[in-house]
DRENFI-704015 format. One record per atom (N, C-alpha, C): residue in one letter; x, y, z. Coordinates in steps of 0.02 Angstrom, whole numbers, plus 32768, in hexadecimal, padded with zeros to 4 digits. Example, Ala and Ser with C-alpha at 12.3 -4.5 7.8 and 13.67 -1.06 7.14 Angstrom:
<atoms>
a82947EE48186
a82677F1F8186
a82947F5B8186
s82827F908162
s82AC7FCB8165
s82858002818A
</atoms>
This chain:
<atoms>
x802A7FC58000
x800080008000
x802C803E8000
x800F805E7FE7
x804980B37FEF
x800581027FF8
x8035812B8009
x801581528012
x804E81A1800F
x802081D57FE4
x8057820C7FCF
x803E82467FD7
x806182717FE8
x804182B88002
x807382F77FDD
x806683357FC8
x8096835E7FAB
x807283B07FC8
x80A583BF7FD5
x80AF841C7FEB
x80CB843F7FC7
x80AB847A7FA9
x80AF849D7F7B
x80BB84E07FAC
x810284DD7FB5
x811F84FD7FEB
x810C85527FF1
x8111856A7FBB
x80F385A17F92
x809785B77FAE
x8077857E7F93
x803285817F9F
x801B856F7FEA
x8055855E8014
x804885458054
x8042857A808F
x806685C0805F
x80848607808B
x80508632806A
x802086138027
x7FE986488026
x7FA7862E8049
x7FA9860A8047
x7F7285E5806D
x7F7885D080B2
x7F9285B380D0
x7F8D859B811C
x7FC285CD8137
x7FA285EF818D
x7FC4860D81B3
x7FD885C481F6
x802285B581F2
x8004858B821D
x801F85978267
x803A85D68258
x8049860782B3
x8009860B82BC
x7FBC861282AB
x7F8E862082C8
x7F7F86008301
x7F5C8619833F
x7F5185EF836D
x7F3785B4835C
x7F5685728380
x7F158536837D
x7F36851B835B
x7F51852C831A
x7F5D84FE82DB
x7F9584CE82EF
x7FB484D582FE
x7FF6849A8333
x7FDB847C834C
x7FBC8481837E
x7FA2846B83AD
x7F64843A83A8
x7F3184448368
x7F128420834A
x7F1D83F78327
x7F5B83EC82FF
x7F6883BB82C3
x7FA0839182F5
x7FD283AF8331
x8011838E834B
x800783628373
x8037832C8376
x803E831483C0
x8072834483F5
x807D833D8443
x80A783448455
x80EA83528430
x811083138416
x814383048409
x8148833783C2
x811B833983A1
x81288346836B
x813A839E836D
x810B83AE839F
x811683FC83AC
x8148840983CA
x817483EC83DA
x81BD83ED8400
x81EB83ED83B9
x81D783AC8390
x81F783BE8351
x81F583FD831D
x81CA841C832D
x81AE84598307
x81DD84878327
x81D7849E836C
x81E984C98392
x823284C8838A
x825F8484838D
x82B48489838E
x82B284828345
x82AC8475830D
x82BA848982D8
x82D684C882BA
x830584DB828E
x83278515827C
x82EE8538824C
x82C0850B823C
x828F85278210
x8247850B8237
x821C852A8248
x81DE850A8262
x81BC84F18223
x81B3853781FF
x8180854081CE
x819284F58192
x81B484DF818E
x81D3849F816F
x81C68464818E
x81D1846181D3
x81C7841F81FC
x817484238208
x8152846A81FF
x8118845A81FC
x80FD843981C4
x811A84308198
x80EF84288154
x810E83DC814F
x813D83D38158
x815C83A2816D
x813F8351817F
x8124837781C2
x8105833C81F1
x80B7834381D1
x8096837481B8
x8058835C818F
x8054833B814C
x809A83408131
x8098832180F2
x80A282D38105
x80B882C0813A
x80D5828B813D
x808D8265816C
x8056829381A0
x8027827A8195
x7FF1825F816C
x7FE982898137
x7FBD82958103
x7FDA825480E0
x8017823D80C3
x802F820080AA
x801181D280CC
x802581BD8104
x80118189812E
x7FD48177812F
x7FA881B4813D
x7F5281BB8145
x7F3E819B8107
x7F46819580C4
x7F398189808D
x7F3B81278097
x7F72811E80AA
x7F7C80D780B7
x7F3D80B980E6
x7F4880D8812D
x7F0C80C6815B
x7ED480DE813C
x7EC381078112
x7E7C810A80EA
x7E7880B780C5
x7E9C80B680A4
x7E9B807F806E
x7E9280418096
x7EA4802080D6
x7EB37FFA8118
x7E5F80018120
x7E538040813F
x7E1280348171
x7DCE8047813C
x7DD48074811C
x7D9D808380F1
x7D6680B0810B
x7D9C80CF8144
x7D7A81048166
x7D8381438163
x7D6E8173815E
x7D7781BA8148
x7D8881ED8185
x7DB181EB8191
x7DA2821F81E1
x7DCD824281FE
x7DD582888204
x7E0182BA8212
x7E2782AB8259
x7E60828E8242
x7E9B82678297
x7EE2828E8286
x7EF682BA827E
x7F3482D98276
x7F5A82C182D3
x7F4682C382FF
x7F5B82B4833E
x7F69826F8355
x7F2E823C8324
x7F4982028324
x7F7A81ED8308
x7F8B820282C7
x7FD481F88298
x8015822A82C9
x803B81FE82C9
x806D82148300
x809A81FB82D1
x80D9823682CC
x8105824982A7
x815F822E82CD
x817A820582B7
x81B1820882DF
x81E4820C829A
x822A82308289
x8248823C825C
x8283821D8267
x82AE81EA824D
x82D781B78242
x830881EE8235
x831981F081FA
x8359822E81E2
x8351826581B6
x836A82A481B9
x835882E081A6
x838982EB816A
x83A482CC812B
x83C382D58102
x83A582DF80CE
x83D282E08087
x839F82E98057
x835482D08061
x834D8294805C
x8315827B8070
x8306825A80BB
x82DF827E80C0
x82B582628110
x8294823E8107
x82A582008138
x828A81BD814B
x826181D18196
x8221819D8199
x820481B481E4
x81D7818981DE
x81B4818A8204
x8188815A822F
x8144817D823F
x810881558214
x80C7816A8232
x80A581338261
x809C815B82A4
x8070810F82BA
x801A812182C5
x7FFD810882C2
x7FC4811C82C6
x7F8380CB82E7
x7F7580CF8321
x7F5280968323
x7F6A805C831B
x7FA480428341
x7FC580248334
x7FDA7FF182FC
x7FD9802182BF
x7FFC8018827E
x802E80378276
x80638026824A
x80A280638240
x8099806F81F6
x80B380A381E8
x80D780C3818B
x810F80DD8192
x812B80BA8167
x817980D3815C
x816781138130
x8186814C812F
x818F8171810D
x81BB818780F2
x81C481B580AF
x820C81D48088
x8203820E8074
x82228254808C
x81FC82718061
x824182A48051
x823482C2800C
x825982F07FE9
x825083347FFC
x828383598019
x827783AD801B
x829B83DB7FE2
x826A83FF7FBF
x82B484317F9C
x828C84647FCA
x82AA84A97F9D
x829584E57FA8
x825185087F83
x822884BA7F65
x81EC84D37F55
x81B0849F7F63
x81B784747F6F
x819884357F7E
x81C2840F7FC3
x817383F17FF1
x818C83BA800A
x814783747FEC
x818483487FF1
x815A83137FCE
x817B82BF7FF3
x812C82AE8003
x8137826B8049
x812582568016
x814381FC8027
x812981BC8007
x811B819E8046
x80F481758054
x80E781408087
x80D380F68071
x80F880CC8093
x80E3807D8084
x80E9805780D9
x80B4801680BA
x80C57FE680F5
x81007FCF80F7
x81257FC880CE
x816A7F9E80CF
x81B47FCD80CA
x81C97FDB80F4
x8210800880E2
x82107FFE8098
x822E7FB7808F
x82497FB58055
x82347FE08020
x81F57FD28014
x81C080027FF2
x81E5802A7FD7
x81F780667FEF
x820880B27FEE
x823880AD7FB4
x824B80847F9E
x8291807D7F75
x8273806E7F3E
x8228804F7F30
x820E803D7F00
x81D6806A7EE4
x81D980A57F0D
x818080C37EED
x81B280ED7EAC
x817980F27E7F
x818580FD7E2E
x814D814C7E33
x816981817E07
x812F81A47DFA
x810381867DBA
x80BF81937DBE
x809E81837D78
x807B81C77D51
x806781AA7D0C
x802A81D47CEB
x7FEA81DB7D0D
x7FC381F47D08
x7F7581F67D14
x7F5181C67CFC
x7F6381AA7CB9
x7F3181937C88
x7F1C81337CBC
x7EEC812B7C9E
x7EDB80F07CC5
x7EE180E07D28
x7ECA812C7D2C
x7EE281137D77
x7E6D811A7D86
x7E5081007DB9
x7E1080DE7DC3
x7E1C80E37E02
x7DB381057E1A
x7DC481007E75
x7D8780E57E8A
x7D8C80CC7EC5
x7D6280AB7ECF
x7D2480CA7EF4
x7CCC80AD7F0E
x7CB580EF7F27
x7CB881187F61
x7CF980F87F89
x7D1F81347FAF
x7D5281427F97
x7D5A815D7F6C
x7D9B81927F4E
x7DD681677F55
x7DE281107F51
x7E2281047F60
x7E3D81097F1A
x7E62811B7F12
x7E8281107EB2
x7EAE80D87EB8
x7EA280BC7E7A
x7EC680817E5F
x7EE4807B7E1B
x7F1E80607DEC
x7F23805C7DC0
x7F0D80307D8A
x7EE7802F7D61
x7ECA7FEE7D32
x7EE47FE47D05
x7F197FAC7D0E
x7F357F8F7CE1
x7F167F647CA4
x7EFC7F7F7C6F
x7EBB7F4D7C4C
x7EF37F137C17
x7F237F117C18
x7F347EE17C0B
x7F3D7E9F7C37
x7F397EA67C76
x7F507E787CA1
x7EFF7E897CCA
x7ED57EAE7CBB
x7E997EA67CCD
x7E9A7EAC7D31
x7EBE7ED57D41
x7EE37EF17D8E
x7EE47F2D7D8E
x7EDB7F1A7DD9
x7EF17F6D7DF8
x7F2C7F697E35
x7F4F7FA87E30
x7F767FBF7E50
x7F7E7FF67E83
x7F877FF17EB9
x7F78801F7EE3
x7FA180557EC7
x7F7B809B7ED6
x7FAE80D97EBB
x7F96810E7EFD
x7FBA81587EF3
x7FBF81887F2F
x7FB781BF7EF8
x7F7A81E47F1A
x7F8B82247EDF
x7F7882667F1F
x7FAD828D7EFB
x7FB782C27F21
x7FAF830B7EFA
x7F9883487EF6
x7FAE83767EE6
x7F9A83C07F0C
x7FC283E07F13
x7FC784337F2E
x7FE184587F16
x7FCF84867F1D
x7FE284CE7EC6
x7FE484B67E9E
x802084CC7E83
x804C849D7E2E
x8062846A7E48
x805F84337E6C
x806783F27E5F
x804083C07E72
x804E83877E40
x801383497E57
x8061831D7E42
x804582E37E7F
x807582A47E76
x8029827C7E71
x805A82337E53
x803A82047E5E
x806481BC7E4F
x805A81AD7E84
x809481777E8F
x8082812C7EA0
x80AE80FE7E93
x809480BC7E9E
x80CC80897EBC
x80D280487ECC
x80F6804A7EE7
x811B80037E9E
x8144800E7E82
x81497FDD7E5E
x81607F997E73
x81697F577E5E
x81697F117E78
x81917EF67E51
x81CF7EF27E5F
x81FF7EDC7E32
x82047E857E3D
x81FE7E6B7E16
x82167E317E00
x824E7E0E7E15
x826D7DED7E1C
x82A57DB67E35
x82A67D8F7E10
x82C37D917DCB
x82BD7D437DA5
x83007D167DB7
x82EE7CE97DB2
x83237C9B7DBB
x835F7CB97DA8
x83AC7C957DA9
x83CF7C867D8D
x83D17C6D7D4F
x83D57C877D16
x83C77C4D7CE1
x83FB7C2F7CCD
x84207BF77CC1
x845E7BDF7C99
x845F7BC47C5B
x848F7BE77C29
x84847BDD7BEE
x84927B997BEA
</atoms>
C-alpha cells in the first residue's frame, strides 16, 4: 500500500497561517511540537510533519475505509534529516515508513507498509488510474485486467502520483 502527500511551499505561505493560535496545537502531538519549536526552521518542520501525516493517513484510509479527521492520532517520529527524510507514522497501532524530499519549493512524502517500499515507488501518468466509491484510486491495468494501488497528491503547481513498483527476481538462468 502507499500513500503520498505534496506542499506547494509557495502556496502553503499564501494560504495557511500556521502561527495562528490553535493551529499547532490542533493538528500536533506533544512530541511533534517540540520538533517544530527546536527546529532552525519551524515553518518547514511544520509542513513537514503534515506532509508526512497526510501520506500515512492515505494508507490507513485505504486499511480502514474510514474517513475521519485524526491529525493527533498520526504521530510523527523522524529517523534522519538528510537529503531525504526517513520517519515513522504510527497511528493506532499500525506503523508507515515514510520518505520524503525537501527542496526550496516543494515538500513531497511517500509512505509505505514496508521500509523496503520507499526505494521502489515510481512516479506515474494520470491516464488509466480508477477510484473506487470512496475516492480510493487505483491503476487499471486492462491488459492484465488489474489494479494497482496508486497515491495521488496535488497542491498549487504540483500533483504527484505515485505507485509502488514490484520488481521481479528471475532465476539464474544457465546457458
Amino acid at each position: 500500500m502507499i500513500g503520498n502527500d505534496i506542499i506547494d511551499l509557495r502556496q502553503s505561505r499564501i494560504e495557511s497561517n500556521w502561527r495562528r493560535k490553535g493551529f499547532i496545537e490542533k493538528l500536533f502531538t506533544d512530541t511533534e511540537k517540540q520538533l517544530i519549536t527546536n527546529y532552525h526552521d519551524p515553518e518547514i518542520m511544520v509542513w513537514l510533519l503534515w506532509s508526512m501525516k497526510e501520506a500515512a493517513y492515505k494508507i490507513y484510509n485505504r486499511q480502514t475505509k474510514v474517513r475521519e479527521y485524526i491529525p493527533q492520532k498520526l504521530s510523527c517520529s523522524i529517523i534522519t534529516l538528510d537529503k531525504h527524510i526517513y520517519g515513522v507514522v504510527s497511528c493506532n497501532g499500525n506503523k508507515y515508513y515514510t520518505k520524503t524530499l525537501k527542496t526550496s519549493k516543494i515538500i513531497h512524502t511517500t509512505a509505505a507498509l514496508i521500509p523496503e517500499d520507499l526505494n521502489n515507488i515510481v512516479e506515474i501518468e494520470k491516464k488509466g488510474i480508477v477510484k473506487t466509491q470512496n475516492g480510493i484510486p487505483y491503476l487499471y491495468i486492462s491488459e492484465k485486467n488489474t489494479v494497482t494501488d496508486v497515491s495521488i497528491s496535488n497542491h498549487g503547481r504540483y500533483e504527484k502520483i505515485v505507485m509502488i513498483e514490484k520488481k521481479m527476481i528471475l532465476p539464474d538462468f544457465k546457458n
